[in-house]
C-alpha positions as CSV (number, residue, x, y, z in Angstrom):
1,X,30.1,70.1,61.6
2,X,31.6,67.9,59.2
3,X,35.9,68.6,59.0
4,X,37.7,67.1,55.6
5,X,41.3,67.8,54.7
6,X,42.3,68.2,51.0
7,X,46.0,69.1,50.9
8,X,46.6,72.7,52.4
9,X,43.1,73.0,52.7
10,X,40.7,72.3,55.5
11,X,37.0,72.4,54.5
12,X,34.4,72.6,57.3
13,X,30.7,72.0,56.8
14,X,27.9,73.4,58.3
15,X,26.0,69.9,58.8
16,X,23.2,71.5,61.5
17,X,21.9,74.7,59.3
18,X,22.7,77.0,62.7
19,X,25.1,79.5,61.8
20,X,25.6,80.8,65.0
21,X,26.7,77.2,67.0
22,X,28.8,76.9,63.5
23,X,30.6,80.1,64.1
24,X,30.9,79.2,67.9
25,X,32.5,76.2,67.4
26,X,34.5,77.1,64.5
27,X,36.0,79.9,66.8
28,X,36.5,77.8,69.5
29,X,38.5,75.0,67.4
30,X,40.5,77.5,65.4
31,X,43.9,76.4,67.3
32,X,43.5,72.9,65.5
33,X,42.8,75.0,61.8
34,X,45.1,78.2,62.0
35,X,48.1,76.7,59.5
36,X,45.6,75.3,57.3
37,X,44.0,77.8,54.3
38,X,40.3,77.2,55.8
39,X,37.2,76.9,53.3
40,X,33.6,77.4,55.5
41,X,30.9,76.0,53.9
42,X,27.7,77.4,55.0
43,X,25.4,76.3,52.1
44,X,22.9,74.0,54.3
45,X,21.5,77.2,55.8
46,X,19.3,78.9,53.3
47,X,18.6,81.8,55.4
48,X,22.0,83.3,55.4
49,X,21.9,87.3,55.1
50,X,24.8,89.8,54.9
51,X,24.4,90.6,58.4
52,X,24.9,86.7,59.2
53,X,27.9,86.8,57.0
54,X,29.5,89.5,59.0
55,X,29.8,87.5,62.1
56,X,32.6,85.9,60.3
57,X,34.7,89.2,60.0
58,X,37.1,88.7,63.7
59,X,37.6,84.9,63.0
60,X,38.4,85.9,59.0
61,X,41.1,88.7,60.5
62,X,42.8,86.3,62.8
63,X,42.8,83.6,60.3
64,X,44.7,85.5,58.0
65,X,47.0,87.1,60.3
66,X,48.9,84.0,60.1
67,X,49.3,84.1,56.1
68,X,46.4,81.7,55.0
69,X,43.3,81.7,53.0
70,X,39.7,82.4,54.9
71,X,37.2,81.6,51.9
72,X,33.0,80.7,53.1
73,X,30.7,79.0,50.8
74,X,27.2,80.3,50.1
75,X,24.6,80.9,47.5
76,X,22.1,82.6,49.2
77,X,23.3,86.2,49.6
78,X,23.9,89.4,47.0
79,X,27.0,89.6,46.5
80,X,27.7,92.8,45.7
81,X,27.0,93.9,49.6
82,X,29.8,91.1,50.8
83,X,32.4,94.0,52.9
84,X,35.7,93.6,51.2
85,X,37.7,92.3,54.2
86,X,35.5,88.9,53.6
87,X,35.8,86.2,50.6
88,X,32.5,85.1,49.9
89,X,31.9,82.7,46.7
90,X,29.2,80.5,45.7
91,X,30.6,77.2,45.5
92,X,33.6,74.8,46.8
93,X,35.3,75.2,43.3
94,X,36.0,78.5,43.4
95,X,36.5,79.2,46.9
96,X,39.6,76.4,45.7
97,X,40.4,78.5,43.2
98,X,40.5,81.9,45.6
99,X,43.1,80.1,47.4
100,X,45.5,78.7,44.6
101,X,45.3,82.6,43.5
102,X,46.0,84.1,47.5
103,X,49.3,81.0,48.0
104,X,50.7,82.2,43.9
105,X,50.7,85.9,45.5
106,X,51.8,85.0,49.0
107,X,55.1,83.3,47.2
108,X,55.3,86.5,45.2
109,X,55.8,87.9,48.0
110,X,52.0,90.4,48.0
């Protein structure tokens, strides 16, 4: 797991291409992320599927219970089957550009 801070934004990299030790260890070191927008980059495993994505749902809800951005990185999936409650994009740029979009419309006040 590789951690790198770039302004309000804390991108953490899947380095070991196990999503489920990622996930655990994400989860259990959320404390230390949880007033940063947080950007999970999963694009070392090439195996992801929808289902694998959906493990993500609790951790994405109590992210963004506290008013920041919950974006994860893959190219592997379709998606058109992503659920709605998750932010799934295909590359670091514009999982960047998710959260400039979510901070304009939390100061807006949406």
């Amino acid at each position: 797991m590789k951690v790198e801070q770039k302004g309000h934004i804390t991108i953490i990299k899947d380095t070991q291409g196990n999503l489920y030790s990622f996930l655990e260890k994400v989860t259990h070191e959320h404390n230390s992320y949880k007033n940063q927008n947080l950007i999970l980059d999963i694009t070392s495993d090439k195996n992801v599927s929808i289902k694998d994505i959906k493990l993500f749902s609790d951790l994405s809800k109590t992210h963004k219970k506290g008013k920041k951005s919950f974006v994860i990185v893959t190219e592997e999936i379709d998606f058109s089957d992503v659920p709605e409650k998750l932010i799934v994009v295909p590359t670091l740029l514009e999982a960047f550009d998710i959260i400039d979009m979510e901070e304009i419309e939390r100061d807006l006040g949406f």
